[in-house]
C-alpha positions in Angstrom: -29.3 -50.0 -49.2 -27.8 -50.0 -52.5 -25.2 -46.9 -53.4 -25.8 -45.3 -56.7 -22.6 -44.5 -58.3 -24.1 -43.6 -62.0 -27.7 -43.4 -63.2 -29.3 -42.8 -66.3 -32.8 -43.1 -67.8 -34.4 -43.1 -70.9 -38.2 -42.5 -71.6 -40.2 -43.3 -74.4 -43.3 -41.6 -75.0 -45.5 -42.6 -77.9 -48.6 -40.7 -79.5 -51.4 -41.0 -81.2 -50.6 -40.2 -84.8 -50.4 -36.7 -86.0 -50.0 -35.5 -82.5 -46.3 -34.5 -83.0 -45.8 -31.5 -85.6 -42.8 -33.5 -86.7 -43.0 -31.3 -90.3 -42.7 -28.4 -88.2 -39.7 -29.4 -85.9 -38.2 -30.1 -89.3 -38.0 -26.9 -89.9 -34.6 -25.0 -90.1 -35.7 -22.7 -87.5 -37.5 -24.2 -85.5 -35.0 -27.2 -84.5 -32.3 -24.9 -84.2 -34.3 -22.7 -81.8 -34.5 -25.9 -80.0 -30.8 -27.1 -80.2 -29.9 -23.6 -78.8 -31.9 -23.4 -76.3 -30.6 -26.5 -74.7 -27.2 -26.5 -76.1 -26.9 -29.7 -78.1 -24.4 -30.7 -80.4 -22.8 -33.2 -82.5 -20.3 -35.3 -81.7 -17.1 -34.1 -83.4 -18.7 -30.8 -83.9 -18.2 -27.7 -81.6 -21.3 -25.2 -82.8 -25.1 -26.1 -82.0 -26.1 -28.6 -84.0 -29.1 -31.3 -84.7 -28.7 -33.7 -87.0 -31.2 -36.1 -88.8 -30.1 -40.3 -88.0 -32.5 -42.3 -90.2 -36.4 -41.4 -89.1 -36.4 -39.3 -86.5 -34.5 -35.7 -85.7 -31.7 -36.4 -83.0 -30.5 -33.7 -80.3 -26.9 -35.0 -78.6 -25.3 -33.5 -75.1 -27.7 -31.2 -74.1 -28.6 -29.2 -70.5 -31.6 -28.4 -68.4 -31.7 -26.2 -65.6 -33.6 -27.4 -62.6 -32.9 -25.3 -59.5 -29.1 -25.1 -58.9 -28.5 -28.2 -61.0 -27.7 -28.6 -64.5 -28.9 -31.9 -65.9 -27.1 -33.7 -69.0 -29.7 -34.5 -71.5 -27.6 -37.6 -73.2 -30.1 -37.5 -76.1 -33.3 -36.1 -77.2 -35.0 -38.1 -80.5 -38.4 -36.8 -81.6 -40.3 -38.8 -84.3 -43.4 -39.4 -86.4 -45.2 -40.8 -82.9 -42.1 -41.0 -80.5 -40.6 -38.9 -78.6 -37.0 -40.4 -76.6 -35.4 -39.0 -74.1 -32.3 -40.3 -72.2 -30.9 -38.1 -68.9 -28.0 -38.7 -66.8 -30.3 -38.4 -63.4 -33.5 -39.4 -62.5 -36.9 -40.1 -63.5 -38.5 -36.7 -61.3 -36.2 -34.9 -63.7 -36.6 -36.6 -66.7 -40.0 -35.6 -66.7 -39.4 -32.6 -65.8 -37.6 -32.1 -69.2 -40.5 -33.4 -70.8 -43.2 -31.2 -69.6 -41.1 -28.3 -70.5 -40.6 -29.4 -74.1 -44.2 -30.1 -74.4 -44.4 -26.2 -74.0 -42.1 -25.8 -76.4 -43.9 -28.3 -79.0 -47.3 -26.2 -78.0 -45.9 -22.9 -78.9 -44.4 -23.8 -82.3 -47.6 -25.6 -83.2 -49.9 -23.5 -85.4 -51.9 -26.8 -86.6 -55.8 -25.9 -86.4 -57.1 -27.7 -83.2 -56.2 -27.9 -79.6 -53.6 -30.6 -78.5 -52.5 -31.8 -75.3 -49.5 -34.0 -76.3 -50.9 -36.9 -74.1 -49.1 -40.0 -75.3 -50.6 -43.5 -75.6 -47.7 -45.4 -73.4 -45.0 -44.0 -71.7 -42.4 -46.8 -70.6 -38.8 -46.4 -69.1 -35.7 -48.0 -69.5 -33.0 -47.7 -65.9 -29.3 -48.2 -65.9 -27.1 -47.5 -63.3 -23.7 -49.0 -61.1 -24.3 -49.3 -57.8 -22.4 -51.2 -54.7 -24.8 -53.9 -53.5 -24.6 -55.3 -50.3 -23.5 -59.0 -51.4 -21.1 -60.5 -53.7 -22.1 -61.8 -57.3 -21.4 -65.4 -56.3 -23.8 -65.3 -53.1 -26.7 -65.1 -55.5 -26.1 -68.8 -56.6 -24.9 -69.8 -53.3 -26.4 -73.6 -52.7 -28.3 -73.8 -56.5 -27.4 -76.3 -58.5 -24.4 -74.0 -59.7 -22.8 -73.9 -57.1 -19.0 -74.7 -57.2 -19.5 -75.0 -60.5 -16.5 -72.9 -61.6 -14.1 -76.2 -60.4 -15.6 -78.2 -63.1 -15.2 -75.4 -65.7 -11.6 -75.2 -64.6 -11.2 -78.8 -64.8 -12.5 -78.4 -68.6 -10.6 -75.6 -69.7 -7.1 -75.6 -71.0 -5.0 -73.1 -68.5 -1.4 -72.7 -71.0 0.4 -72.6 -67.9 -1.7 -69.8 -66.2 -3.7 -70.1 -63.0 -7.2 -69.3 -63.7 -9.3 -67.2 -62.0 -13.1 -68.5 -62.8 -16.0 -66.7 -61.4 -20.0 -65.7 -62.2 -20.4 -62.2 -63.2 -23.6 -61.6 -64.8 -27.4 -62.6 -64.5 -29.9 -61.4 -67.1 -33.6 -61.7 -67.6 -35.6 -61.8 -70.5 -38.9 -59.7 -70.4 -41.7 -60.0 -72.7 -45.1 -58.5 -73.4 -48.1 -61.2 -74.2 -51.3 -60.4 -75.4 -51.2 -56.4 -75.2 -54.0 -54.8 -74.5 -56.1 -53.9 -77.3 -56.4 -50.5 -76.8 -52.6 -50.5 -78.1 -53.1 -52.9 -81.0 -55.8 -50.2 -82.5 -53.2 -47.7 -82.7 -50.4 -49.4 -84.2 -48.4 -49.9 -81.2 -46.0 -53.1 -80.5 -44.6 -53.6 -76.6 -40.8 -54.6 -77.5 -38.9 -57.3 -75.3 -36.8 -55.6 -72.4 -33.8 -57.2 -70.3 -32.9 -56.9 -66.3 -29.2 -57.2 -66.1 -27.5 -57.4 -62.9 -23.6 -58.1 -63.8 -20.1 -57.3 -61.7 -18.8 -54.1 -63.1 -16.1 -54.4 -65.5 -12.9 -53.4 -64.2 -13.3 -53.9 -60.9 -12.9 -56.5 -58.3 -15.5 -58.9 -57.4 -15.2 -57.7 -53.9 -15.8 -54.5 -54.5 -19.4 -55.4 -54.6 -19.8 -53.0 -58.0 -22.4 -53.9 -60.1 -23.9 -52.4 -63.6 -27.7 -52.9 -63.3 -30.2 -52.0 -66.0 -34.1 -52.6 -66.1 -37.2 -51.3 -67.9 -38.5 -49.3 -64.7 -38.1 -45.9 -63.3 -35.6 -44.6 -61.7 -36.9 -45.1 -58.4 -38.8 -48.3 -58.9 -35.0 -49.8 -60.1 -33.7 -48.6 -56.8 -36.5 -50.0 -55.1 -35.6 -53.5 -56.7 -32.3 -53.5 -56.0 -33.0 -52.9 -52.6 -35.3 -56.2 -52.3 -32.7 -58.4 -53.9 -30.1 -57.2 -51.5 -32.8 -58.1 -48.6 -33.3 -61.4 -50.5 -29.7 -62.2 -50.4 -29.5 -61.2 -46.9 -32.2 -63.9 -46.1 -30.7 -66.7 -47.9 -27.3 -66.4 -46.2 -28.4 -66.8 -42.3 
């Protein structure tokens, strides 16, 4: 069962256009009723803050309440159709955050017409360090790589050193063919995403510490970590 040392998610909501009363968020008083209320800032800066980073209005180091806990919200971007939101903790909580700024957005929102602040897509981007059940190299255990670090070394110039020469990193490529229609209509494009499963920097290999990101929820990343531990475990009897 993998151990989760660090996790963070970031959800991406997009709208039909006009949904977002992104003039109004623009507002002076309005965004800053927002950045206090959740005690953003600015890097470098110690008062509440906000502050505009090409399109969009950008929220840094914020907190939610939930229960006894105080989440961090890493960063909250609202645009023209988007709204981003990236949380050190889960997806359950993440969402949580969400509904209660869509409260927010309905109270400040004197547009004529009702709104429900549905979006269109809602996708979700993992990332976490975890200690796996298996070392990196046991994933290309008997594959045609294997021992292939001995003819890297044979290749490489050592200037006197021994060298130490070992995989750390696996990552695939994700991409989104033929989207649905009901997406192309409203403007909307399905960028490529990456699954990364690589040894953590500055530790040792038999630590079994790896940084892991995916486009899934928080849960559905644990979930898949879980399975490739299990398909590890099969390959090695």
């Amino acid at each position: 069962m993998p151990k989760i040392r660090d996790l963070r998610v970031k959800q991406i909501r997009v709208f039909p256009a006009d949904e977002i009363p992104y003039a109004i968020l623009l507002n002076n008083q309005t965004r800053s009723q927002l950045a206090a209320k959740y005690d953003f800032t600015v890097p470098g800066e110690l008062e509440r803050a906000w502050q505009l980073q090409g399109p969009g209005l950008r929220f840094l180091n914020g907190t939610y309440q939930i229960d006894d806990s105080r989440i961090l919200i890493e960063e909250l971007k609202i645009e023209e159709r988007r709204v981003l939101i990236t949380v050190n903790s889960d997806s359950v909580n993440a969402a949580k955050f969400f509904e209660e700024l869509r409260q927010f957005i309905a109270k400040i929102d004197h547009r004529p017409g009702s709104r429900e602040y549905e979006p269109i897509l809602h996708s979700e981007e993992t990332q976490c360090i975890a200690v796996l059940d298996f070392e990196f190299p046991q994933l290309l255990k008997e594959g045609p790589l294997d021992g292939f670090e001995s003819t890297i070394e044979a290749s490489t110039h050592s200037f006197g050193a021994t060298l130490d020469i070992f995989p750390r990193s696996i990552k695939f490529a994700i991409r989104y063919l033929k989207p649905p229609e009901s997406l192309s209509r409203q403007y909307v494009t399905l960028s490529d995403k990456e699954l990364t499963i690589e040894t953590r920097g500055r530790t040792a290999i038999e630590d079994r510490v790896f940084f892991t990101t995916s486009p899934l929820s928080s849960s559905g990343h644990t979930d898949l970590l879980e399975q490739l531990e299990n398909i590890v475990k099969q390959s090695s009897k």
